[in-house]
C-alpha positions as CSV (number, residue, x, y, z in Angstrom):
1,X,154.1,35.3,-21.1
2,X,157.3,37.3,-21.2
3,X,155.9,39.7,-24.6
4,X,152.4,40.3,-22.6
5,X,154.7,41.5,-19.3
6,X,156.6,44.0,-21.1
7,X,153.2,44.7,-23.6
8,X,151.7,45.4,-19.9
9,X,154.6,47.7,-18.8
10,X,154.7,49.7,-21.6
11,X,150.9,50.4,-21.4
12,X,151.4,51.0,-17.8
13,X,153.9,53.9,-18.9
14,X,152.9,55.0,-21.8
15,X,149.3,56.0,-19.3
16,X,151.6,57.2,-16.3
17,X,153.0,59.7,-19.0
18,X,149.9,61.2,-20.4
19,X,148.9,61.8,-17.0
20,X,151.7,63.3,-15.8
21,X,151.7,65.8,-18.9
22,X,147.9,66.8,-18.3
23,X,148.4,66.9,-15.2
24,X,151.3,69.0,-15.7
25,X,149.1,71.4,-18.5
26,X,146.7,71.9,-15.7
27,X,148.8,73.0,-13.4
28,X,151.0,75.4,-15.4
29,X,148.5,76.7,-18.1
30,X,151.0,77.5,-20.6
31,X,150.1,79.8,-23.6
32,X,150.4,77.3,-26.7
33,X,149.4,79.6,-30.2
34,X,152.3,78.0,-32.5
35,X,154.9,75.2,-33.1
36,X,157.7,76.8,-31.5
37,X,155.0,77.5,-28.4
38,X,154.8,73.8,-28.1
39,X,158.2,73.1,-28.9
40,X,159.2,75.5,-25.4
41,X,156.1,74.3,-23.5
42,X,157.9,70.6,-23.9
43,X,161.3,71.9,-23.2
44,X,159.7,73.3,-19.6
45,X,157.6,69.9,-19.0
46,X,161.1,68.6,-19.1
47,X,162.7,71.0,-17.1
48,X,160.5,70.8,-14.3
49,X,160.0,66.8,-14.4
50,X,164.2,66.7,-13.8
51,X,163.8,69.2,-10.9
52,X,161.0,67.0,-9.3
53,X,163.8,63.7,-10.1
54,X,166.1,66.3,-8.2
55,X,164.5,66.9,-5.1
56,X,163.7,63.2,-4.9
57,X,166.9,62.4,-5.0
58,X,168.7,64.5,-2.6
59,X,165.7,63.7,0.0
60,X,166.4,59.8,-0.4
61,X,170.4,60.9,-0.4
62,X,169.8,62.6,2.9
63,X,167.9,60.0,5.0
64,X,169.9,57.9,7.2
65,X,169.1,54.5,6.5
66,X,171.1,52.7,9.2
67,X,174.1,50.1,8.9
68,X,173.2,46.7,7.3
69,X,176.8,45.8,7.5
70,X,176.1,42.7,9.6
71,X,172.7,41.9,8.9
72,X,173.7,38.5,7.8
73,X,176.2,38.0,10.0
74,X,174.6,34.7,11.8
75,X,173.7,33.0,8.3
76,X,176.2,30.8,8.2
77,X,176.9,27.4,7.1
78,X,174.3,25.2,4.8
79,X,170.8,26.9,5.4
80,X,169.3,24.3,2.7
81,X,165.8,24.0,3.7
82,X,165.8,25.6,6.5
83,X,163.9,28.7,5.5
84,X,161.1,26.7,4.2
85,X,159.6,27.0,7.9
86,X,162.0,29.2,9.5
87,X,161.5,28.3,13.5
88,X,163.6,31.8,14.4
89,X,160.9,33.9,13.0
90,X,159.2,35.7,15.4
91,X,159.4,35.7,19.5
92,X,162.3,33.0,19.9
93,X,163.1,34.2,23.7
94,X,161.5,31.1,24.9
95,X,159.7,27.4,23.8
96,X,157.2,25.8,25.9
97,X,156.7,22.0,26.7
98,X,153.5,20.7,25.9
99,X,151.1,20.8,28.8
100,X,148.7,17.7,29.8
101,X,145.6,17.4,27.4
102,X,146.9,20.9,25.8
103,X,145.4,22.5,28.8
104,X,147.0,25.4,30.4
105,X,147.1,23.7,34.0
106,X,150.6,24.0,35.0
107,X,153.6,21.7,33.5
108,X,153.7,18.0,34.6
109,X,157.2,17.2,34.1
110,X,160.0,14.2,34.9
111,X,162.9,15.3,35.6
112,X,165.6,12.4,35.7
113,X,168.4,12.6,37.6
114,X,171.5,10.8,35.8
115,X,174.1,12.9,38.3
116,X,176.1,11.1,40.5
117,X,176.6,11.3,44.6
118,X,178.7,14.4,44.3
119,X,175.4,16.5,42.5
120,X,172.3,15.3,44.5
121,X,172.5,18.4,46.7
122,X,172.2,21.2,44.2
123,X,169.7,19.1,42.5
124,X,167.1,18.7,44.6
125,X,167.2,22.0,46.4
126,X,167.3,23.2,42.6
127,X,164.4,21.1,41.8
128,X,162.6,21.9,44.9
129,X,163.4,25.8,44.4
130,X,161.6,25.4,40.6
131,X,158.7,23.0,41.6
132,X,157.7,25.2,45.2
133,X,157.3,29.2,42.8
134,X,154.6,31.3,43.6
135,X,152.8,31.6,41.8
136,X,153.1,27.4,41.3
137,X,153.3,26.5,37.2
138,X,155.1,23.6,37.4
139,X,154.5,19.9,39.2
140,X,158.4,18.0,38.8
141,X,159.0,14.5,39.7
142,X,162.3,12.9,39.6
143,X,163.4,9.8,38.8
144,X,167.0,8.3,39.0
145,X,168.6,6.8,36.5
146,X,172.2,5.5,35.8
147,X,175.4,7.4,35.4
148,X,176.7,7.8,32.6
149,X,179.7,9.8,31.8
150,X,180.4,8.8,28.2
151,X,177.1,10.4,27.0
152,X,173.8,12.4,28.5
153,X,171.2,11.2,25.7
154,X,167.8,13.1,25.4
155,X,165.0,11.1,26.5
156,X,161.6,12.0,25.0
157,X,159.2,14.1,27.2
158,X,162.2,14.6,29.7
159,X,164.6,16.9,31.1
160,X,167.2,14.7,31.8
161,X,170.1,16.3,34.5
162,X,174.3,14.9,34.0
163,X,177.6,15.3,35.1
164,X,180.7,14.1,33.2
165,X,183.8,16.0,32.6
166,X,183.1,17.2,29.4
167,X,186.4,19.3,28.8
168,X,188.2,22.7,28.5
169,X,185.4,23.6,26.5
170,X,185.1,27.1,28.0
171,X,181.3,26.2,29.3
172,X,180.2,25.9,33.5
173,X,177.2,24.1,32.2
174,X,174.7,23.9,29.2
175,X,171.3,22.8,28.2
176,X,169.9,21.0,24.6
177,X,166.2,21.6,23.9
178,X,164.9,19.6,20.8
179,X,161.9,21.5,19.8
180,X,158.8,21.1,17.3
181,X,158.9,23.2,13.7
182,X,156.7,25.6,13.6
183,X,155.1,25.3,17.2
184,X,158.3,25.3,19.1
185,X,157.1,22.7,21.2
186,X,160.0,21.5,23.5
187,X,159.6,17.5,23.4
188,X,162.7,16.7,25.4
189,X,166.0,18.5,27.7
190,X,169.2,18.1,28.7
191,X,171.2,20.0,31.1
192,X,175.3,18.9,31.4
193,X,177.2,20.3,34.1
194,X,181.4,20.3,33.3
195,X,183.5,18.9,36.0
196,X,186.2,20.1,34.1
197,X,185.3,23.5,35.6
198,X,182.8,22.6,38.4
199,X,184.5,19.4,39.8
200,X,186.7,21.3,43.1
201,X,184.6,24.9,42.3
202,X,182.9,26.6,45.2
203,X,179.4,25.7,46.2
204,X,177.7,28.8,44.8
205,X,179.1,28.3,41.2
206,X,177.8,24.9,41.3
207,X,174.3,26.0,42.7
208,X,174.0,28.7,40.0
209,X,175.0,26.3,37.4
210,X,172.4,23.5,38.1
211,X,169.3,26.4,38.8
212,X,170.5,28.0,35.8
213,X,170.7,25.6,33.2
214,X,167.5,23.5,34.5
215,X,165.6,26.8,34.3
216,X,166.5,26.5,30.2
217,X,164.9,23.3,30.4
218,X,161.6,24.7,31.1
219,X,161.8,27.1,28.2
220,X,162.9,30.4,30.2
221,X,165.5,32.5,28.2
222,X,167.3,35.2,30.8
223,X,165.8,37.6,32.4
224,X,168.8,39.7,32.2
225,X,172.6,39.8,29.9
226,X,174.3,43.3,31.5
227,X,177.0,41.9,33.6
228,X,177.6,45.2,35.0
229,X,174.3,46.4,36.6
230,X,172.7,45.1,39.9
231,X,172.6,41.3,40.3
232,X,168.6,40.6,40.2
233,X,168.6,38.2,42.5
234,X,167.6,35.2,40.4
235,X,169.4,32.4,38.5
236,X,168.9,33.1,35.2
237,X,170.0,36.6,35.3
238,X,173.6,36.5,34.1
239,X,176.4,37.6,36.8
240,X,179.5,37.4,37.9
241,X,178.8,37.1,41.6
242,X,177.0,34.1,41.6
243,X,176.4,34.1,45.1
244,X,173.8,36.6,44.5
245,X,171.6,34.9,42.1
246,X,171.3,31.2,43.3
247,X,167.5,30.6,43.0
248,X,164.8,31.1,41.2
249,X,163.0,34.3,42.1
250,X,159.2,35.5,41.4
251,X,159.7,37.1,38.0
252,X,160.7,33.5,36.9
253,X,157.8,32.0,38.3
254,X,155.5,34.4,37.0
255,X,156.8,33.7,33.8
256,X,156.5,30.1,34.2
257,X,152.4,30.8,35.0
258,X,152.0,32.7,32.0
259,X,153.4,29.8,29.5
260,X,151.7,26.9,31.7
261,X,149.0,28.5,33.7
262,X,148.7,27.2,37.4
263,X,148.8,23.6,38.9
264,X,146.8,24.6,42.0
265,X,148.7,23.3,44.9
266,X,149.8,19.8,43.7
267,X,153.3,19.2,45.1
268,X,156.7,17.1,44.4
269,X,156.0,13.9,43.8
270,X,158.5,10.4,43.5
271,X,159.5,8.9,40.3
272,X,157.6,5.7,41.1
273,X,154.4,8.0,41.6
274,X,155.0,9.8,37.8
275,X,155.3,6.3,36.4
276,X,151.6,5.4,37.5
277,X,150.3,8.4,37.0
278,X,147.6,8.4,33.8
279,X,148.0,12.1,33.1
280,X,151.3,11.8,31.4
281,X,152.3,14.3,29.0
282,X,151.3,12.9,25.8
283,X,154.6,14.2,24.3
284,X,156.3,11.6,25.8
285,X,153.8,8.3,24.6
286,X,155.0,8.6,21.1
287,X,158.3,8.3,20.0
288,X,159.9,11.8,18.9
289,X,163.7,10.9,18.8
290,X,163.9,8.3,16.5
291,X,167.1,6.7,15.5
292,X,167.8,8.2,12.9
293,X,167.0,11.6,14.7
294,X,169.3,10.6,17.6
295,X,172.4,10.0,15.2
296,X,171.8,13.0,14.0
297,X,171.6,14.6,17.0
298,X,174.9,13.5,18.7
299,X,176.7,14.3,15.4
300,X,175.5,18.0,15.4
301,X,176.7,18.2,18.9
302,X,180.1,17.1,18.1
303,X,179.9,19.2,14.7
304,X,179.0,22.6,17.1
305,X,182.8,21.3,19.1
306,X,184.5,21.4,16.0
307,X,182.9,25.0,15.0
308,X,183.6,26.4,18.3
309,X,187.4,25.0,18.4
310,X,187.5,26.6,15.4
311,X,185.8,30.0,15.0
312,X,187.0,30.8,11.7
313,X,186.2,28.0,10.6
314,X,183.0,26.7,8.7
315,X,179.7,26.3,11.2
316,X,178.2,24.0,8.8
317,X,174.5,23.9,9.7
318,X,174.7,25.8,13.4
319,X,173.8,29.3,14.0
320,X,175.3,31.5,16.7
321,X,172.4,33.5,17.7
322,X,174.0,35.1,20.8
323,X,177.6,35.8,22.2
324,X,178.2,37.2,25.7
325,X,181.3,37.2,27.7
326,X,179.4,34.4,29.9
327,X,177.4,32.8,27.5
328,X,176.2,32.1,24.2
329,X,173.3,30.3,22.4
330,X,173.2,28.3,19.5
331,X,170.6,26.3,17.1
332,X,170.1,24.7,13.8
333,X,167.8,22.0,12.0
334,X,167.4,18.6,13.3
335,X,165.5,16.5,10.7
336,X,162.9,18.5,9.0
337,X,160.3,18.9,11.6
338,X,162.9,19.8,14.6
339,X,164.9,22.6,16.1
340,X,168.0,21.9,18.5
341,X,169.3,24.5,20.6
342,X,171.9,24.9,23.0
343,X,172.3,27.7,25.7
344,X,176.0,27.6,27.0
345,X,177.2,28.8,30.6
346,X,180.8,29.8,30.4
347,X,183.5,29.9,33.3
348,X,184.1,32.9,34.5
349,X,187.3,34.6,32.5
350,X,190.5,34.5,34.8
């Protein structure tokens, strides 16, 4: 196989070369009556092929091809198999939950509460504020559930809300979304709020916090990352003022309709309601998170602590696909058929 490649090369060449010299005694016409005719004939063929190289060269020398310095900057750590269905090709600015029956009638979707007293304000106005848009896209029940401040487990076909203090780990809040590979389905959420940070913070920080990071769980990426232009008046713009931006406003919601479509008036209903309701997303009647998936998944979480206590350090199978001064965004493999990411909320620098 290797002696017909090269036997095919040199054909290929040896034709390219005859061309290029009839071509070339076409062009020029020169005067050929004797030997040393031919011999200068070949001498200008070979002058004018290396001025042709020349030109080439300097125009290819001249072009500004950019900086690729850093192009593989975020490929760090094992990447194994993950480029055998790469789920960051493409539009990765949002994932979508499945929708009832696959049709695009707005998003059905239990939201369970595992916060305790000290959260139940900000999340039900945030719920409320998410499930009332206009134009309407989503349907959200809630459903309470123990406390549990040793861990905040995903649950499938969930977004499951917590509070614990988690740390200085230099984050307000965050959200996990375990996603399908290729589709990007999301099949379940978790959004943590730190009362290391938010335990004695001011109402407005906490508000932000719990709009923002439940706005994750439906998929949304921000609708802005400037920290220095006008506030936009919604919760998943990024600000320093978070006073400004503690709801949900209709740029959100219209994005929302065009990943879900529209529910058509149906309104917030109890957690004893969702669990007789027949039209239950069928993500969340077969069992996603197996075990072995979930021991996975609560080692990768501590693994992305260690990485971020140590920045030098090796990531191991986490990519760091953003960095702001008030956020950052992280995923990597989970199994073979699953993504996990994690959007981060930090505290404000003092």
């Amino acid at each position: 196989q290797k002696n017909s490649a090269l036997c095919r090369f040199l054909s290929c060449l040896t034709t390219t070369t005859i061309v290029a010299v009839i071509l070339w005694y076409v062009i020029t016409r020169p005067e050929i009556k004797s030997l040393d005719d031919l011999r200068d004939a070949a001498g200008d063929f070979k002058d004018d092929v290396t001025d042709v190289a020349g030109d080439l060269k300097d125009k290819f020398t001249n072009v500004d091809w950019g900086d690729f310095s850093d192009v593989l900057k975020n490929l760090t750590g094992n990447r194994g198999d993950l480029w055998d269905r790469d789920p960051f090709m493409g539009d990765n600015t949002k994932h979508a939950w499945r929708t009832n029956n696959g049709k695009k009638k707005g998003l059905d979707l239990e939201l369970q509460n595992a916060l305790d007293e000290t959260w139940q304000n900000e999340f039900y106005l945030a719920v409320k504020d998410w499930d009332e848009g206009t134009p309407d896209a989503l349907t959200l029940s809630t459903k309470k559930v123990a406390v549990n401040y040793n861990t905040c487990s995903p649950v499938n076909g969930v977004m499951k809300v917590c509070n614990a203090n988690y740390g200085a780990t230099g984050w307000l809040g965050v959200n996990e979304v375990i996603t399908t590979v290729p589709a990007g389905i999301i099949t379940q959420s978790v959004a943590k709020m730190n009362e290391y940070y938010l335990l004695n913070a001011g109402p407005d920080d906490r508000q932000y916090t719990m709009c923002h990071e439940i706005g994750h769980g439906f998929g949304l990426a921000h609708t802005d990352e400037d920290f220095m232009n006008a506030d936009l008046g919604n919760c998943m713009d990024y600000t320093n003022r978070p006073e400004n931006n503690l709801h949900p406003d209709e740029s959100n919601y219209l994005l929302l309709q065009s990943m879900y479509g529209t529910v058509g008036g149906r309104r917030l209903r109890s957690g004893s309601e969702i669990a007789t309701d027949s039209a239950k997303s069928d993500i969340r009647q077969s069992p996603i998170l197996t075990a072995e998936l979930r021991k996975e998944y609560n080692a990768a979480i501590k693994e992305l602590e260690q990485a971020r206590a140590n920045p030098k350090g090796d990531q191991f199978n986490w990519r760091h696909l953003r960095e702001h001064s008030r956020g950052a965004h992280f995923a990597r493999k989970l199994g073979r058929e699953h993504v996990l990411e994690v959007h981060m909320l930090y505290a404000m620098p003092k």
